[in-house]
C-alpha positions in Angstrom: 21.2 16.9 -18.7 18.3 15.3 -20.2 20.0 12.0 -21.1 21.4 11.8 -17.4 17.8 12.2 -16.2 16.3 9.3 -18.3 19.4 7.1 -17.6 18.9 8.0 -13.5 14.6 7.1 -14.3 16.3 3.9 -15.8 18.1 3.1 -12.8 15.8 4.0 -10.3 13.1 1.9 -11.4 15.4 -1.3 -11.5 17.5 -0.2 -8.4 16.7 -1.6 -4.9 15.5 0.1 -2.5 12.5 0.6 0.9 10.2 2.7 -1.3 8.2 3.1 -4.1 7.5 6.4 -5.6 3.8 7.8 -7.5 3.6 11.0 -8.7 4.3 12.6 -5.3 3.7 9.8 -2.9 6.1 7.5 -1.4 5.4 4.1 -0.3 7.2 2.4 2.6 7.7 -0.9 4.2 5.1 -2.6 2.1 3.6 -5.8 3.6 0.4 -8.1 3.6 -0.4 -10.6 6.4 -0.2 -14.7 5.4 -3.2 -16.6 5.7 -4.2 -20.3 6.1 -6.3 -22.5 4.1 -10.5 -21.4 4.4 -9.3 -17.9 5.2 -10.9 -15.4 3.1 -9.7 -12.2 4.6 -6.3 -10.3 5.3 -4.7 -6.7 5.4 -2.0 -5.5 3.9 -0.2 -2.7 5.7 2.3 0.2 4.7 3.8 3.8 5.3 2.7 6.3 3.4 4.3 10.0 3.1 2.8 12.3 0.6 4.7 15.4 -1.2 2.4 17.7 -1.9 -0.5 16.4 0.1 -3.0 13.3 -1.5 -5.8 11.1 -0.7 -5.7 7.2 -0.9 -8.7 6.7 -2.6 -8.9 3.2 -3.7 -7.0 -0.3 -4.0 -7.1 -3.4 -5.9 -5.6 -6.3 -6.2 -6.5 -9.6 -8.1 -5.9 -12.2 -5.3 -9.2 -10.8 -3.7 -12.8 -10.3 -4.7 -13.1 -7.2 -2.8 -10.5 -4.5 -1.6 -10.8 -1.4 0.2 -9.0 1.0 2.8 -10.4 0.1 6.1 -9.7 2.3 9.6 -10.2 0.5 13.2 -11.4 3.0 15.9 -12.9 2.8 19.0 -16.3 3.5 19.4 -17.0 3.4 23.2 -15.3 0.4 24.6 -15.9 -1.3 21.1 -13.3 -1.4 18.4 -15.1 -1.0 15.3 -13.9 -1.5 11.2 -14.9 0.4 8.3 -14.1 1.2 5.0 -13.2 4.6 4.3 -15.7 5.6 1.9 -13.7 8.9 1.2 -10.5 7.9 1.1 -7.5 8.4 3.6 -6.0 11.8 3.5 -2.2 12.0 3.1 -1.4 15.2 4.5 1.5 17.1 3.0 4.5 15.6 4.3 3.4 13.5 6.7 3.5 10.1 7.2 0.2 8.0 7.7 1.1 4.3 8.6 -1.2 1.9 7.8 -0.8 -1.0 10.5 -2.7 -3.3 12.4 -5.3 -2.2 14.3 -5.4 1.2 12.2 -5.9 2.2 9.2 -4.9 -0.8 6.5 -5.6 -2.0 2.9 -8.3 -5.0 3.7 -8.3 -7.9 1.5 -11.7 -10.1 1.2 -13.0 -12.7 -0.3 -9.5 -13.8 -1.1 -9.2 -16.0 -4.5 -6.5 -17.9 -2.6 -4.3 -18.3 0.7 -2.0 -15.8 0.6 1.6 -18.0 1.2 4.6 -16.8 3.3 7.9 -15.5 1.6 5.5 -15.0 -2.1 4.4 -11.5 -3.0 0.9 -9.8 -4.1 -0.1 -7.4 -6.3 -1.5 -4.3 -5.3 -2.7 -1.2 -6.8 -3.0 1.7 -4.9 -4.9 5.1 -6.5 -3.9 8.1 -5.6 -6.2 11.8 -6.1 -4.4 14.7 -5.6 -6.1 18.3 -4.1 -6.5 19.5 -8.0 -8.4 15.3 -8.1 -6.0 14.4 -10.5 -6.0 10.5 -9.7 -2.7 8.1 -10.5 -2.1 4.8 -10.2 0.6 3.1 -8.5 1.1 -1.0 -8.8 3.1 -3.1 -5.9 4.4 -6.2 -5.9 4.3 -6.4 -2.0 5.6 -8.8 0.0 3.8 -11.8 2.2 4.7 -12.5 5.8 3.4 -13.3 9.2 4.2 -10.4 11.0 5.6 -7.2 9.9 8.9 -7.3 8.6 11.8 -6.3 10.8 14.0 -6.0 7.5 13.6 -3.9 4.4 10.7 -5.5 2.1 11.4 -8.3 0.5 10.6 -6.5 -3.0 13.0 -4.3 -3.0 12.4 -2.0 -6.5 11.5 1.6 -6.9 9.1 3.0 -9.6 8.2 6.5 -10.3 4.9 7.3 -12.0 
């Protein structure tokens, strides 16, 4: 039993498939918006669907100087962005999508443009209700608009 679990590990982390596991977080449909030359912002955008319930605390990423999880809302008549300064709650079993014009991973002071059909890194940190915090590292991929496919980086990793 135990070898048949660290060979299934083995094949699930090279295997292809929509999501990415951490801990008890799954990670769908992975994206981030394309940019031109001089542009030094972008979002990246994703479904999330935690197990046990979790908070998106913080991401990284080295192609920007600055990243953070960001909500639009309207405030009035005026749509307004922020960055979550508690993190995004990922009740238990449900998904939370981060899309445009929602919640979304923004991307600043970008180091580069970020080039159709290439991929990103992108660390994502977790804290669970007992604020046990894990990490979870993307490779996700670059595209104009959202996919209508599968992502383009296709492997699963468990943490």
């Amino acid at each position: 039993m135990k070898i048949a679990k660290i060979v299934l590990t083995g094949l699930l982390a090279g295997s292809f498939s929509t999501a990415v596991l951490a801990q008890s977080v799954q990670v769908q449909d992975a994206w981030a918006r394309a940019t031109v030359q001089g542009q030094k912002a972008t979002g990246a955008f994703m479904k999330l669907t935690a197990k046990d319930g979790a908070k998106l605390v913080s991401v990284a990423s080295p192609v920007a100087g600055v990243s953070e999880v960001h909500e639009m809302a309207m405030e009035g008549s005026v749509m307004k962005m922020r960055a979550l300064a508690n993190g995004l709650d990922l009740p238990a079993g449900q998904t939370v999508a981060l899309k445009p014009g929602g919640y979304h991973v923004m991307l600043m002071d970008l180091k580069m443009p970020l080039a159709k059909e290439t991929t990103i890194p992108l660390t994502l940190v977790f804290q669970d209700a007992k604020g046990v915090k894990s990490t979870l590292e993307l490779k996700v991929p670059v595209s104009r608009t959202s996919p209508v496919t599968p992502s383009m980086d296709n492997s699963q990793h468990k943490m």
